[in-house]
N, C-alpha and C positions, 0 to 999 in steps of 0.2 A: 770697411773691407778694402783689402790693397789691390792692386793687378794680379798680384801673384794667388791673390784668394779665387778669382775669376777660372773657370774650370769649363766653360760651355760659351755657344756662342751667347754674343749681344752681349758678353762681360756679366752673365750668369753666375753666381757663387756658388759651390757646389754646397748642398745641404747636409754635409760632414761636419762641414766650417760652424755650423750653430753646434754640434756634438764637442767640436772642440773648446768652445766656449762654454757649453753645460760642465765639462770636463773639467777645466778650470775655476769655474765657481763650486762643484761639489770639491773638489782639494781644499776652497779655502775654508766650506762650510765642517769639513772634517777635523781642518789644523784648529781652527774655533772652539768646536765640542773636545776634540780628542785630544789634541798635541801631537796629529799624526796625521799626512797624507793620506790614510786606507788607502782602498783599492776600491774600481768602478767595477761589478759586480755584471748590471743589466738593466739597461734597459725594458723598461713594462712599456712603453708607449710614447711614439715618438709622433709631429703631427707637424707637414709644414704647410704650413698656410698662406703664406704672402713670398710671390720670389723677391732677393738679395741679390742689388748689382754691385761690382766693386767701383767703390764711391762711394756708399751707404752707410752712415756710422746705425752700430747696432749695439745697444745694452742690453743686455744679459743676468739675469736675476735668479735666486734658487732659496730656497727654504730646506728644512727636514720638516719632515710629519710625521715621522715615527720613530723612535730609539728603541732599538732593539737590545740585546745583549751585546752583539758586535754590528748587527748590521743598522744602518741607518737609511730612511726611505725618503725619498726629497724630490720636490717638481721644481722644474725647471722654465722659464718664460725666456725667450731671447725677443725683444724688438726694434722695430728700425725707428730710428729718430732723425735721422736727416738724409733725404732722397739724395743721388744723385740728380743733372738733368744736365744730361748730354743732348737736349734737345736746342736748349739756350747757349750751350758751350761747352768745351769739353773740362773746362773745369767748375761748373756753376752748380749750386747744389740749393736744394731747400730746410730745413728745420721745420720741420711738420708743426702744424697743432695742435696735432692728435697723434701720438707714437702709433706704429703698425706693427700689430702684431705677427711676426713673421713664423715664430717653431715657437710649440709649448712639448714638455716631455716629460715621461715622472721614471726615477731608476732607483740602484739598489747599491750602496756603497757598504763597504764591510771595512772597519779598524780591526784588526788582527788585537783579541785582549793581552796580547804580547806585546805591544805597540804603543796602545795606549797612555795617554800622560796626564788625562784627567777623570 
């Protein structure tokens, strides 16, 4: 996450920043199945769990779990893998040994069967 991700005090990320990354991974899991961007639908459930300082690299991972006609339903995990630590410096960082899991989500993507390419 960059400075510019940083939204709140103490370099806070704001928890949009993991939506935008589920964002991102449901486009690619649609170009995959469909051959088509779709559209992001909604959100069922959204959960953040661990805060995101900018500094912090975070991967971001997404499945489908159900195929619809057009709609496709898919959860989403974003985690941190390597902490900041402005405590040691302000550029020092650590590589966890255990990823932390910061946001998990599950939503609703629609390919318009107009659109469609596979």
């Amino acid at each position: 996450m960059s400075a510019h991700d940083a939204h709140y005090g103490g370099n806070l990320v704001d928890g949009a920043r993991m939506l935008a990354l589920f964002g991102d991974v449901a486009t690619e899991l649609l170009i995959r199945l469909d051959g088509d961007e779709g559209l992001f639908v909604a959100y069922d459930s959204v959960e953040f769990l661990a805060p995101v300082f900018a500094g912090d690299y975070i991967e971001a991972e997404g499945r489908i779990t159900k195929v619809g006609n057009t709609s496709r339903t898919m959860i989403f995990e974003a985690r941190k893998v390597i902490a900041v630590r402005p405590d040691v410096s302000d550029s020092a960082a650590d590589l966890l040994d255990a990823p932390i899991v910061v946001c998990r989500a599950s939503g609703t993507c629609v390919t318009p069967k107009a659109k469609k390419r596979r």
